[in-house]
N, C-alpha and C positions, 0 to 999 in steps of 0.2 A: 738032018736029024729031026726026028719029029719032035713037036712044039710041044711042050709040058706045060700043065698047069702050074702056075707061083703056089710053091707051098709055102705057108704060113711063117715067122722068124721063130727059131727060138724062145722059148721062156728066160727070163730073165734071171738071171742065178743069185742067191742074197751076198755073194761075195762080190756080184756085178754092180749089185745098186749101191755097195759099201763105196765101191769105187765111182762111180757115177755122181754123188753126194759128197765126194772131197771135193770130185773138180770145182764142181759148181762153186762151192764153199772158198775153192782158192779164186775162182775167176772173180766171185762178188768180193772178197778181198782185195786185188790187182786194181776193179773200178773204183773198190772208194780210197784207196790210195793214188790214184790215178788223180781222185779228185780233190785230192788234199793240196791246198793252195802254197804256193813255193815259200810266201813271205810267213816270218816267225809270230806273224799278227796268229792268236785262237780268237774263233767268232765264240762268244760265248752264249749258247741258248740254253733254255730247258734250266737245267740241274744246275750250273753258274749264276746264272739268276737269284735262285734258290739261296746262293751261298755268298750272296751279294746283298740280301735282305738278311740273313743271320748274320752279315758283319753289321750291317747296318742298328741292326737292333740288338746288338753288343755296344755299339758304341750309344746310342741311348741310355742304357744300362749305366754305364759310366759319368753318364752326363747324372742320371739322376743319383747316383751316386755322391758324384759333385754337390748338389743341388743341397743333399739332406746333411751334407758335412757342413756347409758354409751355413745353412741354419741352425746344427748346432753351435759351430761356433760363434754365431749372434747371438743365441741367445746366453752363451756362456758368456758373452763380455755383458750381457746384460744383468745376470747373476752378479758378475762382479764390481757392474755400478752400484745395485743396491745394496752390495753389503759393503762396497765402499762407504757411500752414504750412510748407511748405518753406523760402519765405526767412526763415519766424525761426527754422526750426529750425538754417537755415546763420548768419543773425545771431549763434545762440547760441554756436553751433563756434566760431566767428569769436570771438567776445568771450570763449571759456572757451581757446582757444589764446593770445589774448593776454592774460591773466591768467597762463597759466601761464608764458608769455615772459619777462611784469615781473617773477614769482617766482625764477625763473632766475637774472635779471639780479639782483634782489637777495641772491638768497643769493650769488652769486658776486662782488659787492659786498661783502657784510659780511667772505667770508674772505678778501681781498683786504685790508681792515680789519683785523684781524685779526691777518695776517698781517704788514702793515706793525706796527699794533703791538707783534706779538711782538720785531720785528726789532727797532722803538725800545727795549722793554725791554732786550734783550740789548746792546745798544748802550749804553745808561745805567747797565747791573749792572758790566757791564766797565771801566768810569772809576774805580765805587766799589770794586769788587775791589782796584784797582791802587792806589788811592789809602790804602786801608785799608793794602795790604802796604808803600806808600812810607812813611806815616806810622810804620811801629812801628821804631824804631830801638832801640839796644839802649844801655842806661843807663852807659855809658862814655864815652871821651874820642874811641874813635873815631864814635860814635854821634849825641856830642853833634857832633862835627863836620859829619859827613853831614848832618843835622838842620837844621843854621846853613846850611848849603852849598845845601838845596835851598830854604830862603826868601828867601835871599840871592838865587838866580838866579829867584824868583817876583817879588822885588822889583826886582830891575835892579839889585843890588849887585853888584862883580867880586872874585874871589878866589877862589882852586885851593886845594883839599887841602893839598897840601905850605908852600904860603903860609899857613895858619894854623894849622896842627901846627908848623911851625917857628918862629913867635912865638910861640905858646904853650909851646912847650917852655921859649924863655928866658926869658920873663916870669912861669910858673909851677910848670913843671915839671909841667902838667897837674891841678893842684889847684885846683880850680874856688874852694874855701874862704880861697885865699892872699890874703895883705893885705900892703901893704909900708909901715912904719913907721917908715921911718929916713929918704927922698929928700926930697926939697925939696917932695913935696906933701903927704906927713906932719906935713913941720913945718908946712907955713900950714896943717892941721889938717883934710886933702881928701886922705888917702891912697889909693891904688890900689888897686883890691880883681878880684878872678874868674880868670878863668882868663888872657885878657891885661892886665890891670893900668887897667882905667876908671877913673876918679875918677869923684864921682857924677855933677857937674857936667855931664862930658861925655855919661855915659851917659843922662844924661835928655834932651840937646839931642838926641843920634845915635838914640833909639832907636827902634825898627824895632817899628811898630804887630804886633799879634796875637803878642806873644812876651811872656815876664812883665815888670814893673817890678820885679824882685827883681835887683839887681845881681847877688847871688852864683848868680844863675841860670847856668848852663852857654850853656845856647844864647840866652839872652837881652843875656850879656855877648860872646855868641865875634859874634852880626851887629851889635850895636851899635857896638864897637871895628872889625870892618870898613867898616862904614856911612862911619865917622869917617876913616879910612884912605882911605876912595875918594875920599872931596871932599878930604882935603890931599894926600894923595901918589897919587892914581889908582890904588890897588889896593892893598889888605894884602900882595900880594906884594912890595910895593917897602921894604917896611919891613926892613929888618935889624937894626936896634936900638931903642933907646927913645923912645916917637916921644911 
């Protein structure tokens, strides 16, 4: 046969290169599965990396999260020392004004105390003042009088001044010493002795406690003879003669 010139291939059809572009497509598939290592270990490059630095810097995130909570809560326990501190410091205000309160109240107690005291003493000195000046009478007839006069109205006896200076004038003449030895009670042997004329008899029935038993006592003879006068005739004043 004679020898022909090689004609040229075909053009390539775009349904050829469709197909031409899978294969390749599945064979570079086939290699890199091919080279995918049997064990379940991933190498991790590139983009793993990547997502190895965002966990990382999440977990930072967290940390300083941490960080800004623990100092608030410092500083909140610190908040609440000082206002602890505060409320005992007002606690102590509090409890050093009312001590100073009760102090107050007591001292203005005690001179309140004190003070009524002072008043009861003056009030008590004043009795015995008076009493001391009542008591000193003056060692005569009119003395002895005033003397009898004022036990007499301590006791509930009656009789004026001039009602027992007027029997004692007749009955003695004011001599507390006098004795009568000539009447009818001389002779039964019970004469009349002081300054109004007692027998003793009577003077021991009449007489008037806290004054003496000494008949010829002045003031012990002048309230006993009235004593005796007020139970028979209701008063030494009624007496005008020898009773």
């Amino acid at each position: 046969m004679p020898k022909h010139a090689h004609s040229p291939s075909p053009a390539l059809t775009k349904h050829h290169k469709v197909a031409l572009a899978g294969v390749a497509a599945l064979g570079a598939a086939a290699i890199a599965f091919s080279a995918v290592p049997s064990s379940a270990e991933t190498i991790v490059t590139g983009a793993p990396q990547t997502a190895a630095n965002v966990a990382y810097g999440t977990q930072q995130i967290k940390n300083v999260k941490g960080t800004v909570t623990d100092q608030l809560a410092l500083q909140n326990v610190k908040v609440e020392a000082i206002a602890a501190k505060q409320a005992v410091a007002t606690a102590s205000l509090a409890h050093v004004a009312h001590v100073q309160h009760v102090a107050v109240q007591a001292k203005q107690q005690a001179a309140q105390v004190r003070a009524a005291a002072q008043t009861a003493n003056r009030s008590a000195e004043r009795p015995q003042i008076q009493q001391v000046a009542a008591t000193t009478y003056a060692n005569n007839l009119d003395g002895w009088i005033r003397q009898a006069l004022d036990i007499m109205k301590a006791k509930g006896i009656p009789g004026s001044y001039s009602g027992l200076h007027r029997n004692i004038m007749r009955e003695s003449s004011g001599n507390p010493m006098a004795i009568n030895n000539w009447d009818i009670n001389a002779i039964n042997g019970i004469p009349s002795k002081g300054l109004l004329q007692v027998i003793p008899p009577t003077f021991s029935a009449y007489h008037v406690s806290g004054t003496s038993w000494n008949i010829y006592n002045p003031v012990a003879n002048i309230t006993a003879a009235a004593n005796y006068a007020a139970h028979r005739y209701g008063t030494i004043d009624n007496v005008n003669s020898a009773y």
